[in-house]
N, CA, C and O atoms as a GROMACS GRO file, in nm:
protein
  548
    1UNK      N    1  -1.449  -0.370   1.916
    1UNK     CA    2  -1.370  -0.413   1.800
    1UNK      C    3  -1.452  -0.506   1.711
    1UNK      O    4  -1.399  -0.609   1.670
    2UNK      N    5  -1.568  -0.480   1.681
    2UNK     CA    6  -1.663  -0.589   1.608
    2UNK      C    7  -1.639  -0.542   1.453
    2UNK      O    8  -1.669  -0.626   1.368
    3UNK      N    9  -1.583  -0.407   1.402
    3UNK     CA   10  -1.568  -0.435   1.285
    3UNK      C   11  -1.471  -0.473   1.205
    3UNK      O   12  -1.390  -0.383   1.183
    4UNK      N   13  -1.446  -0.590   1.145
    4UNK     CA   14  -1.348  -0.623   1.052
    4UNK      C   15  -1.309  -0.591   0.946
    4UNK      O   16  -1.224  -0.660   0.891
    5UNK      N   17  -1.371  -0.453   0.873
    5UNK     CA   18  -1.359  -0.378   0.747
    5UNK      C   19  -1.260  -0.314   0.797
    5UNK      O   20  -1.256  -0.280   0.915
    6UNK      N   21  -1.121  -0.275   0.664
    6UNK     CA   22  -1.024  -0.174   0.680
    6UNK      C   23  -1.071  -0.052   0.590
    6UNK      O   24  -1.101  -0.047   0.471
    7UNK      N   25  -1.065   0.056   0.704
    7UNK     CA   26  -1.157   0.150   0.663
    7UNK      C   27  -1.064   0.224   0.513
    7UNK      O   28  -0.945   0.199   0.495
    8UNK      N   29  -1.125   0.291   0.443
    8UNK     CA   30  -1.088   0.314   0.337
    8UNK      C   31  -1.058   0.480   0.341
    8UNK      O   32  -0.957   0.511   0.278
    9UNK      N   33  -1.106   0.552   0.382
    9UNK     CA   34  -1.066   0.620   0.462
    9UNK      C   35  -0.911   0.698   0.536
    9UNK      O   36  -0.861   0.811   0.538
   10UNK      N   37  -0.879   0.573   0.587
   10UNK     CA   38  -0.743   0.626   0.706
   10UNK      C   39  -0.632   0.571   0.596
   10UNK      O   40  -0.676   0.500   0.506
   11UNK      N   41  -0.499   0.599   0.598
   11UNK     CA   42  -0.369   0.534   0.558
   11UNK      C   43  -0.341   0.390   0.618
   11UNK      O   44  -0.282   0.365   0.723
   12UNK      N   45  -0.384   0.322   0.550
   12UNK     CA   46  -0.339   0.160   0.615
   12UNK      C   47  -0.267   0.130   0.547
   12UNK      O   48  -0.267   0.162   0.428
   13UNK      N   49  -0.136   0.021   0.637
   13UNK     CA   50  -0.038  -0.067   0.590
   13UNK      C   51  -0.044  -0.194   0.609
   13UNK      O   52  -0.099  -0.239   0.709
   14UNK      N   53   0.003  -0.262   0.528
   14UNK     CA   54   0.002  -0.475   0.589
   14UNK      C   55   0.146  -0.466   0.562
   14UNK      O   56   0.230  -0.381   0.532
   15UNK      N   57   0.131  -0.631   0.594
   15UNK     CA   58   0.283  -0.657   0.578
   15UNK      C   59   0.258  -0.816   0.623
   15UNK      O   60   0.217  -0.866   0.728
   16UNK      N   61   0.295  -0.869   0.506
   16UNK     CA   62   0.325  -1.037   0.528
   16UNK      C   63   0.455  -1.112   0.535
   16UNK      O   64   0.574  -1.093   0.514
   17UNK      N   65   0.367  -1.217   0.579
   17UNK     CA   66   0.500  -1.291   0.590
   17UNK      C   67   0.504  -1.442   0.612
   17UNK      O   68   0.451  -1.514   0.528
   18UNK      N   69   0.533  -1.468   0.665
   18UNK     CA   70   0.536  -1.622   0.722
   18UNK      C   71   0.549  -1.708   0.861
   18UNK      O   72   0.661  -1.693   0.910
   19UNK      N   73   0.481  -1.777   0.923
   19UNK     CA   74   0.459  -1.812   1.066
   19UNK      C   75   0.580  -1.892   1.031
   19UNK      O   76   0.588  -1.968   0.934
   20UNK      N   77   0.719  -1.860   1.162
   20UNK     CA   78   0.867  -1.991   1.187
   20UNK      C   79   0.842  -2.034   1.318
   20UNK      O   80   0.786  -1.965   1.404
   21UNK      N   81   0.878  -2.134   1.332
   21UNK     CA   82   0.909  -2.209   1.424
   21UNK      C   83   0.893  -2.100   1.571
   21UNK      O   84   0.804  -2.122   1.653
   22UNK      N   85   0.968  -2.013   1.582
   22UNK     CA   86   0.979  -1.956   1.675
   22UNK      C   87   0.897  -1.872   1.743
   22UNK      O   88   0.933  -1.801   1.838
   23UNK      N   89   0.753  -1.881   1.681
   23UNK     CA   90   0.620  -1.819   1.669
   23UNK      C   91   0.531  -1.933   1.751
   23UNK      O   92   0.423  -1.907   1.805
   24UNK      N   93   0.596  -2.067   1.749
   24UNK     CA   94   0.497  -2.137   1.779
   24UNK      C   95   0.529  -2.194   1.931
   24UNK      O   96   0.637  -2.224   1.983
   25UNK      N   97   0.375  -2.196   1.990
   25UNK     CA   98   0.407  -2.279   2.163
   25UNK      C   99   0.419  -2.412   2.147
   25UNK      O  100   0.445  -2.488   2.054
   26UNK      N  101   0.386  -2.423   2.291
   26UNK     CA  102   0.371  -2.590   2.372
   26UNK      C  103   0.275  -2.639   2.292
   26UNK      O  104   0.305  -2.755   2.265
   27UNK      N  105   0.147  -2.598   2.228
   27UNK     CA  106   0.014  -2.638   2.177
   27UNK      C  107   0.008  -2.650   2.047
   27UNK      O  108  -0.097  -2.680   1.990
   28UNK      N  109   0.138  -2.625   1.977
   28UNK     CA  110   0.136  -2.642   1.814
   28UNK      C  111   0.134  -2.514   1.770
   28UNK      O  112   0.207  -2.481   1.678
   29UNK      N  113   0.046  -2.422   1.832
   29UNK     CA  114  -0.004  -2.349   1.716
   29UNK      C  115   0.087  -2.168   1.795
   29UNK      O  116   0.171  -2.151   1.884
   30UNK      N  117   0.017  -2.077   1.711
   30UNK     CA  118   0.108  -1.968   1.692
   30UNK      C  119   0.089  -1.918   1.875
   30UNK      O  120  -0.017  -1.904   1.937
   31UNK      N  121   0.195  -1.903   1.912
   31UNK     CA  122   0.197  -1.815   2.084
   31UNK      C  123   0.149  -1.688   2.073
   31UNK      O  124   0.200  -1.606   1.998
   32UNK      N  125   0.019  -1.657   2.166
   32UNK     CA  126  -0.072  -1.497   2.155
   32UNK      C  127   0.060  -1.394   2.183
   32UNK      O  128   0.043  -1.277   2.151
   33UNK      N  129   0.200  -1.438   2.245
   33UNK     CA  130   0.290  -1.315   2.221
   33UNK      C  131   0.361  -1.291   2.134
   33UNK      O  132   0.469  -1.234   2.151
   34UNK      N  133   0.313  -1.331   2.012
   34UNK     CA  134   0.380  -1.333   1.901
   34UNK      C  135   0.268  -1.238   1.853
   34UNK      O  136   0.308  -1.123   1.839
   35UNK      N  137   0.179  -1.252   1.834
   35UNK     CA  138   0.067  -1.202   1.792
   35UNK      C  139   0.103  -1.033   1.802
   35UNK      O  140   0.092  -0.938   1.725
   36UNK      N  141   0.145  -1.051   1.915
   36UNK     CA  142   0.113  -0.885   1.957
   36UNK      C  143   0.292  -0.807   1.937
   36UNK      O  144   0.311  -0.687   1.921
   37UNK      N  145   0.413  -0.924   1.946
   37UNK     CA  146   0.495  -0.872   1.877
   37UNK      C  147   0.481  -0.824   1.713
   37UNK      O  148   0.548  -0.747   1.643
   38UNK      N  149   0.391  -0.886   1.693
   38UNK     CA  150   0.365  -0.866   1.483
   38UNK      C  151   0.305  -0.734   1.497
   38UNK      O  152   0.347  -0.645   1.423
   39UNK      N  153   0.203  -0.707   1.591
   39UNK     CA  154   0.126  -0.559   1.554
   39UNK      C  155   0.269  -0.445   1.610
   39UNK      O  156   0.286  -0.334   1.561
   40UNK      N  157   0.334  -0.491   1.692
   40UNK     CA  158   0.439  -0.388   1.738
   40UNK      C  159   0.547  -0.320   1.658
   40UNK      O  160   0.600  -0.210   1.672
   41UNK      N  161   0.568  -0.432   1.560
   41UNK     CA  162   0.639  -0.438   1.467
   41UNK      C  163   0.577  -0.392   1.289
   41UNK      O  164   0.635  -0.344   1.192
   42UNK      N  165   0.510  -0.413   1.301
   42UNK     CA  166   0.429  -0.370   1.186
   42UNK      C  167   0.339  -0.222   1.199
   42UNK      O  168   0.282  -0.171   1.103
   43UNK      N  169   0.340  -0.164   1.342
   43UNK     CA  170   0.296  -0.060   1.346
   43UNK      C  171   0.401   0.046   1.367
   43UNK      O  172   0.389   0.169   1.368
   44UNK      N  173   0.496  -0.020   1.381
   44UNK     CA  174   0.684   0.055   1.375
   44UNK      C  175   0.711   0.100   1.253
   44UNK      O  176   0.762   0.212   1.246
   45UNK      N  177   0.680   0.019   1.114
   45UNK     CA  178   0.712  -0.005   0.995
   45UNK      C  179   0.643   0.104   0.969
   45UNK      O  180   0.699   0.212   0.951
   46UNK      N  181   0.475   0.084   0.964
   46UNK     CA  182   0.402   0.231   0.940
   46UNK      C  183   0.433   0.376   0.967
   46UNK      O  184   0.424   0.481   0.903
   47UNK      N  185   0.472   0.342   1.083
   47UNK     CA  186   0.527   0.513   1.119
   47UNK      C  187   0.665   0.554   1.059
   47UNK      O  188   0.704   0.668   1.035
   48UNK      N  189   0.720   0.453   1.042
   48UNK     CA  190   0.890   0.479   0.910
   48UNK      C  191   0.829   0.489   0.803
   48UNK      O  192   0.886   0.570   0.730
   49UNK      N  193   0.755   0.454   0.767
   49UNK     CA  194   0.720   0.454   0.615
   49UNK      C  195   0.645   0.593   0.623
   49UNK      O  196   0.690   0.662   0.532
   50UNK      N  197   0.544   0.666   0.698
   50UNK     CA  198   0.461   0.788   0.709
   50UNK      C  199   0.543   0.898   0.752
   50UNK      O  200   0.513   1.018   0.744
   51UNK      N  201   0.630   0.857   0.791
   51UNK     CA  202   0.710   0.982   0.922
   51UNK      C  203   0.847   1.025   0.851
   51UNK      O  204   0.932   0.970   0.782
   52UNK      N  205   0.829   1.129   0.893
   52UNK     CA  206   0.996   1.185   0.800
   52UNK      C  207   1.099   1.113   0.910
   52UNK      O  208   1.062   1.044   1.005
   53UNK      N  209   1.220   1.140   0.878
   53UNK     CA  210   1.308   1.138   0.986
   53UNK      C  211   1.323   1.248   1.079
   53UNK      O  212   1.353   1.231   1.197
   54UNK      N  213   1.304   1.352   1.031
   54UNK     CA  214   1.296   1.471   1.100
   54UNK      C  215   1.183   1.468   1.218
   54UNK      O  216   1.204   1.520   1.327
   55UNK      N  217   1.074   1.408   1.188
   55UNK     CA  218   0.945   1.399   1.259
   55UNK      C  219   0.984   1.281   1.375
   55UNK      O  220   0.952   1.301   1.493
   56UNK      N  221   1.052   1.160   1.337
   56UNK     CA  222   1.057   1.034   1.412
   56UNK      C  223   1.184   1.080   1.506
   56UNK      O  224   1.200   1.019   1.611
   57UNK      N  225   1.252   1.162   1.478
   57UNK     CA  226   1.388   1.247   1.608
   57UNK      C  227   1.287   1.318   1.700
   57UNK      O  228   1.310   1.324   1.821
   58UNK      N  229   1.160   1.378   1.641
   58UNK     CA  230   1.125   1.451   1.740
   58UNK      C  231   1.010   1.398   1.848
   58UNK      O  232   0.997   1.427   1.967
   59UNK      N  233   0.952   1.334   1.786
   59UNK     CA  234   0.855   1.219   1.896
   59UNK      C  235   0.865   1.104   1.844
   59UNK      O  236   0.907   1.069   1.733
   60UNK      N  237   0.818   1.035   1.947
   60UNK     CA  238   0.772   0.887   1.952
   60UNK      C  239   0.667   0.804   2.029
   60UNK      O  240   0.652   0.839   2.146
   61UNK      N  241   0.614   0.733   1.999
   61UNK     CA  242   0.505   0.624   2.016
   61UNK      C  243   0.540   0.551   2.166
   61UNK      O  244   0.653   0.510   2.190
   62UNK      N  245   0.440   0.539   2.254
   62UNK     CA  246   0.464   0.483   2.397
   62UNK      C  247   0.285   0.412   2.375
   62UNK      O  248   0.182   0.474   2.350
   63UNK      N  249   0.305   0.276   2.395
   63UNK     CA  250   0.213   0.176   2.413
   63UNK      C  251   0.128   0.209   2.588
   63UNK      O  252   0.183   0.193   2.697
   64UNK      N  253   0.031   0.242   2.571
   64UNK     CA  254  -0.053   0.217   2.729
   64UNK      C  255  -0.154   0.137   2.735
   64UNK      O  256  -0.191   0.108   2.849
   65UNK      N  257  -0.241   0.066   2.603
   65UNK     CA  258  -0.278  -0.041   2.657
   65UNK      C  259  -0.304  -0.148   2.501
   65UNK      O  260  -0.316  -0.109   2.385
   66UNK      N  261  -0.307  -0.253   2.540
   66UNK     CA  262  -0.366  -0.377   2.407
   66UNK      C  263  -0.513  -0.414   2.459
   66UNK      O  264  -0.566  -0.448   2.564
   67UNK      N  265  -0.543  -0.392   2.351
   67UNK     CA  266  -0.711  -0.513   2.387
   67UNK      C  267  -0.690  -0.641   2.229
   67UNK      O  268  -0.653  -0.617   2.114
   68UNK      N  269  -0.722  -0.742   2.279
   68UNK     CA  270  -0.659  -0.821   2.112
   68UNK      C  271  -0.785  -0.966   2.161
   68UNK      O  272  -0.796  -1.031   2.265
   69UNK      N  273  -0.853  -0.968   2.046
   69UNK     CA  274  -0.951  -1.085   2.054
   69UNK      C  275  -0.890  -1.183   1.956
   69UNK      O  276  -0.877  -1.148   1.838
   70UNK      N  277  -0.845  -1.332   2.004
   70UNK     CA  278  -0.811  -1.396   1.938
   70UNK      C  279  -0.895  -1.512   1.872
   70UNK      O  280  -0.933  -1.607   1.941
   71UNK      N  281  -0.923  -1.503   1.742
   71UNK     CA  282  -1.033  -1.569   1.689
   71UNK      C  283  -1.001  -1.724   1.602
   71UNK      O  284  -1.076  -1.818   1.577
   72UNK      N  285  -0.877  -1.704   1.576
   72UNK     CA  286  -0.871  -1.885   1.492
   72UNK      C  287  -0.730  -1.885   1.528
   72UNK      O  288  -0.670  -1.783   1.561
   73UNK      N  289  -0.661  -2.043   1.519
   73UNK     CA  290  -0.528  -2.024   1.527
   73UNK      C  291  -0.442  -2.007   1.397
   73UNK      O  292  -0.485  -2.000   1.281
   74UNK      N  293  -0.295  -2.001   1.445
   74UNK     CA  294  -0.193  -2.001   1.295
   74UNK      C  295  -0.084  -2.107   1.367
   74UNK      O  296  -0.039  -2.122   1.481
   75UNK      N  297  -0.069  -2.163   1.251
   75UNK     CA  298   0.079  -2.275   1.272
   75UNK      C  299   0.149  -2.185   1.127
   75UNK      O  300   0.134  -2.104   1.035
   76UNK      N  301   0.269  -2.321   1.234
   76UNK     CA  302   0.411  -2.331   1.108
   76UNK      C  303   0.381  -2.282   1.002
   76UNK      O  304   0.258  -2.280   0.993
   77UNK      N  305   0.443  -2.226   0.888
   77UNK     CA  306   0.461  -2.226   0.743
   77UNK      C  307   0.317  -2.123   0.699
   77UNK      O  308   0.286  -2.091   0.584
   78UNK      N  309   0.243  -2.083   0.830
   78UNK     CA  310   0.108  -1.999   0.737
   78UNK      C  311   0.137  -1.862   0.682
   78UNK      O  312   0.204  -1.797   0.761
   79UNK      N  313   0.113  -1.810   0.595
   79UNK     CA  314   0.139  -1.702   0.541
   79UNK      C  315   0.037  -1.613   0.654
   79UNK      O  316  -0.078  -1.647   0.682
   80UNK      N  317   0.098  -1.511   0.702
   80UNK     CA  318   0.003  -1.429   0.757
   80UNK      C  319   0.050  -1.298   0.734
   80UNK      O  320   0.167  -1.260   0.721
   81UNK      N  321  -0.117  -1.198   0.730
   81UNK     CA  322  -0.063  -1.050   0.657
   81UNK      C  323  -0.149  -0.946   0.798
   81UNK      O  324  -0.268  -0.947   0.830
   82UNK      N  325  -0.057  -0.883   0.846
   82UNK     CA  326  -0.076  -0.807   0.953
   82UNK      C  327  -0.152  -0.638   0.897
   82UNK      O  328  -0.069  -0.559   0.853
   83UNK      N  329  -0.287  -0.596   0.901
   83UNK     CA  330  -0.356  -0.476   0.855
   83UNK      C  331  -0.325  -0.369   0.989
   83UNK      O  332  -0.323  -0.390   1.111
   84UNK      N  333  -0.308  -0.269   0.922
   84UNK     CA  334  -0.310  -0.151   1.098
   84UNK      C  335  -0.332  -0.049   0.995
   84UNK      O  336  -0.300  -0.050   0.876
   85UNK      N  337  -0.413   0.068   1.087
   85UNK     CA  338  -0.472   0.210   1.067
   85UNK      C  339  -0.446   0.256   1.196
   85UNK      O  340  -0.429   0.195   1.302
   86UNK      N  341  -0.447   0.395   1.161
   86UNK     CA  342  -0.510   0.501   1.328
   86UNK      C  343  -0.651   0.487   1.289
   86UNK      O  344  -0.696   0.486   1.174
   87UNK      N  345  -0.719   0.474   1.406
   87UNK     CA  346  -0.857   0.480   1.405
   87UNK      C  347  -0.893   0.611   1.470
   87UNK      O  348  -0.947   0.694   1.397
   88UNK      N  349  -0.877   0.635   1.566
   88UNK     CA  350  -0.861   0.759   1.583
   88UNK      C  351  -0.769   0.856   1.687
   88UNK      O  352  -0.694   0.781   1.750
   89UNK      N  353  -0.750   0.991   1.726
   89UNK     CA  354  -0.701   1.083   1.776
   89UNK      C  355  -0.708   1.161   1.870
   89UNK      O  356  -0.746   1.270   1.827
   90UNK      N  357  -0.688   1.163   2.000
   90UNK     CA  358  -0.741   1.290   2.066
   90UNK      C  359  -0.651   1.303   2.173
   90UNK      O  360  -0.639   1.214   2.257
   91UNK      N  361  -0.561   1.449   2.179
   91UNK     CA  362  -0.516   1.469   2.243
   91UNK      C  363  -0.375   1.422   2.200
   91UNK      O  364  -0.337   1.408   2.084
   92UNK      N  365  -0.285   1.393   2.344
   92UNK     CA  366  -0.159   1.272   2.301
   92UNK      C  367  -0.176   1.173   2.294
   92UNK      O  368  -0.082   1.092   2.296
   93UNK      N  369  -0.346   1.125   2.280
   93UNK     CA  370  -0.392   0.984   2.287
   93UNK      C  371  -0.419   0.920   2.113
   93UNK      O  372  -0.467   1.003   2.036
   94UNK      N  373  -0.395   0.805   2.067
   94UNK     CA  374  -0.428   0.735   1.948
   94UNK      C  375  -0.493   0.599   1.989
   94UNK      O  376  -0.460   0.544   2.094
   95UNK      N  377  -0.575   0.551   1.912
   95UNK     CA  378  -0.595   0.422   1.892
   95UNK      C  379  -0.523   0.339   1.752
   95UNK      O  380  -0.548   0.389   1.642
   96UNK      N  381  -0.465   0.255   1.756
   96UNK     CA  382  -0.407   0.192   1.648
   96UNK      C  383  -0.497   0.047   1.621
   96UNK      O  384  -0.476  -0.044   1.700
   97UNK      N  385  -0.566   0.031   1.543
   97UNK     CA  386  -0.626  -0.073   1.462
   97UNK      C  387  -0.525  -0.182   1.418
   97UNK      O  388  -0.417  -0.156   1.366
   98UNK      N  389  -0.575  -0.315   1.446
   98UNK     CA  390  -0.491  -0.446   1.348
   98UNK      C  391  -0.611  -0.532   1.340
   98UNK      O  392  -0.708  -0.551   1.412
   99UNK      N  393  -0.558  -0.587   1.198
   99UNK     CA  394  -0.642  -0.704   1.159
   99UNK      C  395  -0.547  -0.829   1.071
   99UNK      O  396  -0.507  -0.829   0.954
  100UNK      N  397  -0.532  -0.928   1.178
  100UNK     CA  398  -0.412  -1.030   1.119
  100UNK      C  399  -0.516  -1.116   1.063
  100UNK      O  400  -0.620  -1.149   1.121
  101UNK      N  401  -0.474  -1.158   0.920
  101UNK     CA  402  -0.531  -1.264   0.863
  101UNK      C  403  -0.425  -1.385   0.803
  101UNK      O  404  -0.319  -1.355   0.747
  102UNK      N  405  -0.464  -1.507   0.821
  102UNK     CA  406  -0.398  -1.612   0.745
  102UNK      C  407  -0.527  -1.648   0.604
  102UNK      O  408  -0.642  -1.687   0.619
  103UNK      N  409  -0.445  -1.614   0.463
  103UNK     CA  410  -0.484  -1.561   0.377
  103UNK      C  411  -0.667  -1.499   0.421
  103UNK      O  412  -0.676  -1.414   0.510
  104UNK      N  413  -0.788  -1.548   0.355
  104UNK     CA  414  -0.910  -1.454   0.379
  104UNK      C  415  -0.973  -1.466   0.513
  104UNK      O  416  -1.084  -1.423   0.543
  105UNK      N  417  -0.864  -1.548   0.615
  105UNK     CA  418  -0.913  -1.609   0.747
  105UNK      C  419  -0.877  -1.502   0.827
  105UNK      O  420  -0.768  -1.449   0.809
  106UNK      N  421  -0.988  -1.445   0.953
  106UNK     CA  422  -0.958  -1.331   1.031
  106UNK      C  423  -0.925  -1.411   1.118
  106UNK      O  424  -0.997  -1.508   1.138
  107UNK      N  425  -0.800  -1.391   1.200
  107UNK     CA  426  -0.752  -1.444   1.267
  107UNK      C  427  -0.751  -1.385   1.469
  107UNK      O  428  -0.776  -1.434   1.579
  108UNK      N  429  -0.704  -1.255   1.410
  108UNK     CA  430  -0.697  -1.148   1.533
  108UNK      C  431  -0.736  -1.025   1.520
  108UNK      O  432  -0.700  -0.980   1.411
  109UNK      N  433  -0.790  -0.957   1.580
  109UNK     CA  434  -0.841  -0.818   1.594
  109UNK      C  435  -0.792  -0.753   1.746
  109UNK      O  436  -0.811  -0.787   1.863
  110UNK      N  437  -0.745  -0.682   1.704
  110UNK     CA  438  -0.644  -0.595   1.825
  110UNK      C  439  -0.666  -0.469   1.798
  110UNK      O  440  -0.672  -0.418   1.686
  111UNK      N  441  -0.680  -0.406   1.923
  111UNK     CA  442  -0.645  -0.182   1.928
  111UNK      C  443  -0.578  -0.184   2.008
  111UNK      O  444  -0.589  -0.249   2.112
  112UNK      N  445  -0.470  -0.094   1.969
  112UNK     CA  446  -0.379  -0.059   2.046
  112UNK      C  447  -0.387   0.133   2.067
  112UNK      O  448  -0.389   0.211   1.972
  113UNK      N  449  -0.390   0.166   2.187
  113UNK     CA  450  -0.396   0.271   2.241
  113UNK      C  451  -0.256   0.324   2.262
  113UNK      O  452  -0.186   0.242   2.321
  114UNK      N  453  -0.194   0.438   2.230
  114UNK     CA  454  -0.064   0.437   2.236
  114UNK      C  455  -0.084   0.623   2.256
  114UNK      O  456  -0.179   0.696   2.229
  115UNK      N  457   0.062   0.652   2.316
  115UNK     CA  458   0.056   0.811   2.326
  115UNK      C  459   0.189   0.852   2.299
  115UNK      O  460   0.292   0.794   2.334
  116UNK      N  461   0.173   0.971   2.224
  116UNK     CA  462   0.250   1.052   2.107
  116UNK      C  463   0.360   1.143   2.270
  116UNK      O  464   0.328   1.233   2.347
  117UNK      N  465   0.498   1.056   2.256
  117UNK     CA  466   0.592   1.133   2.340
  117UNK      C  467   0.695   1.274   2.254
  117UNK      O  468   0.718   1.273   2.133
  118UNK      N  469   0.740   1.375   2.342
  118UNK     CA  470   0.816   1.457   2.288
  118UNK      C  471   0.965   1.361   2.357
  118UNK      O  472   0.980   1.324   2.474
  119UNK      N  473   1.064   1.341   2.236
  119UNK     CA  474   1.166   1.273   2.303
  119UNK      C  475   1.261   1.364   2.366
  119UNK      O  476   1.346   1.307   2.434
  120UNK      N  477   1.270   1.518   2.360
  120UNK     CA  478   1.347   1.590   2.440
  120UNK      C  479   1.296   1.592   2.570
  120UNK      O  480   1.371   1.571   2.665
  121UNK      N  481   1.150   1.620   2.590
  121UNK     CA  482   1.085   1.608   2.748
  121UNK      C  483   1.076   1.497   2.776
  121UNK      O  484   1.117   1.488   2.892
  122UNK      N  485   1.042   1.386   2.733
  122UNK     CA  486   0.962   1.230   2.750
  122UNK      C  487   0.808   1.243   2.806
  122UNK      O  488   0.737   1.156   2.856
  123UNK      N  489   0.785   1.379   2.780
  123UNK     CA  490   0.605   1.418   2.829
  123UNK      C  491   0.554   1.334   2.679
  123UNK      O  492   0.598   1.274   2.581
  124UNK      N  493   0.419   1.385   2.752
  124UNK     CA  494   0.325   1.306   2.610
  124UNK      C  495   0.274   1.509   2.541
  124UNK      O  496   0.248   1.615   2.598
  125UNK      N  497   0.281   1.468   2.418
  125UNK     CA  498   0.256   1.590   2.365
  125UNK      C  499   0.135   1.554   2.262
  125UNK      O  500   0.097   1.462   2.190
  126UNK      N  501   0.101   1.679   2.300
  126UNK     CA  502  -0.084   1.702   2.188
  126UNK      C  503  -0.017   1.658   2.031
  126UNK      O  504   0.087   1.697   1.977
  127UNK      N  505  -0.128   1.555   1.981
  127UNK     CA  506  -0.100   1.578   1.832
  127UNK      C  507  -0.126   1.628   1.776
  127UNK      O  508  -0.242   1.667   1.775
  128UNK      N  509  -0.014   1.676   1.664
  128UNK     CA  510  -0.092   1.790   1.598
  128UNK      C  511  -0.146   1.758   1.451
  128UNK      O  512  -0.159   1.644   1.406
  129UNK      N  513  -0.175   1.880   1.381
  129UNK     CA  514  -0.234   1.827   1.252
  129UNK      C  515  -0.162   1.791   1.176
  129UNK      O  516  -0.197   1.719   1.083
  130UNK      N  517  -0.006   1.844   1.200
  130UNK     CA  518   0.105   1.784   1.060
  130UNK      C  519   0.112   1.603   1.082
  130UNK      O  520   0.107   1.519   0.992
  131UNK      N  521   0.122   1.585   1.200
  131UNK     CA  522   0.125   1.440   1.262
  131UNK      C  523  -0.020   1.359   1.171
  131UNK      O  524  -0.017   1.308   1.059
  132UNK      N  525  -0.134   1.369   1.264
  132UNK     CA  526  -0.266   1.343   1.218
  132UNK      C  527  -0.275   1.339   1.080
  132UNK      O  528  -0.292   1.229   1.027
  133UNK      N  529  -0.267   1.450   1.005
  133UNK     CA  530  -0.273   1.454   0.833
  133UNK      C  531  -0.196   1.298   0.770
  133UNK      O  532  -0.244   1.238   0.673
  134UNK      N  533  -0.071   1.248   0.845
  134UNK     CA  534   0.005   1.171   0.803
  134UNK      C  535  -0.121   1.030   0.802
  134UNK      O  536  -0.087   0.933   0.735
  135UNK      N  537  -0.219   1.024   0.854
  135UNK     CA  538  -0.277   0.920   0.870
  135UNK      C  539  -0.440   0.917   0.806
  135UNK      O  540  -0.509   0.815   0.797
  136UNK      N  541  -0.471   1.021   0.775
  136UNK     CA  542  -0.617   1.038   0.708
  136UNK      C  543  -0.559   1.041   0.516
  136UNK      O  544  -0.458   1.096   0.472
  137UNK      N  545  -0.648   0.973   0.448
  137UNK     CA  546  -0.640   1.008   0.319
  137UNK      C  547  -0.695   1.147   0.267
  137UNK      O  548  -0.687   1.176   0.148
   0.00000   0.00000   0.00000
């Protein structure tokens, strides 16, 4: 995860907002499970915003692993803007890209590995190109 460029390339979304109270630990500053609720949530948003409804009845997204390097902190009141892409595809397998910044400050860099379920089976199903297309420019 060493690069911090959002590739220009793939369909990326942000989404800002604001660090509350309820974001923050024992130590002042923002709790790393907040961190990773923001990419969960902001990579939810992407797939409503890319995905028909027709498409989001028929599969869905199952998390199998986080890797997330945490690089500066966030308190109270910081504006922070959450970046995510697919990076890439194979199989029922994805990688999902984030890059949280408090304004030009990189804050976190996270991939999330996730696999494409059929919700009538609950198997993991191959992606296909109508899916994939939704994420390349």
């Amino acid at each position: 995860m060493n690069d911090t460029k959002i590739p220009e390339n793939k369909v990326s979304f942000h989404y800002s907002f604001k660090v509350t109270s309820e974001d923050i630990d024992s130590l002042g500053h923002v709790n790393n499970v907040s961190y990773l609720k923001w990419t969960q949530k902001v990579a939810s948003m992407h797939w409503k915003k890319l995905a028909s409804e027709k498409i989001r009845t028929e599969v869905m997204w199952f998390v199998l692993r986080h890797e997330i390097d945490y690089l500066k902190q966030a308190f109270v009141n910081d504006t922070i803007t959450v970046y995510t892409w697919i990076e890439d595809a194979k199989g029922a397998r994805s990688n999902r890209m984030f890059r949280i910044y408090k304004d030009e400050e990189l804050l976190v860099k996270c991939k999330t590995t996730w696999a494409l379920i059929d919700v009538k089976t609950e198997k993991p199903k191959r992606i296909d190109d109508d899916i994939l297309k939704l994420f390349i420019v």
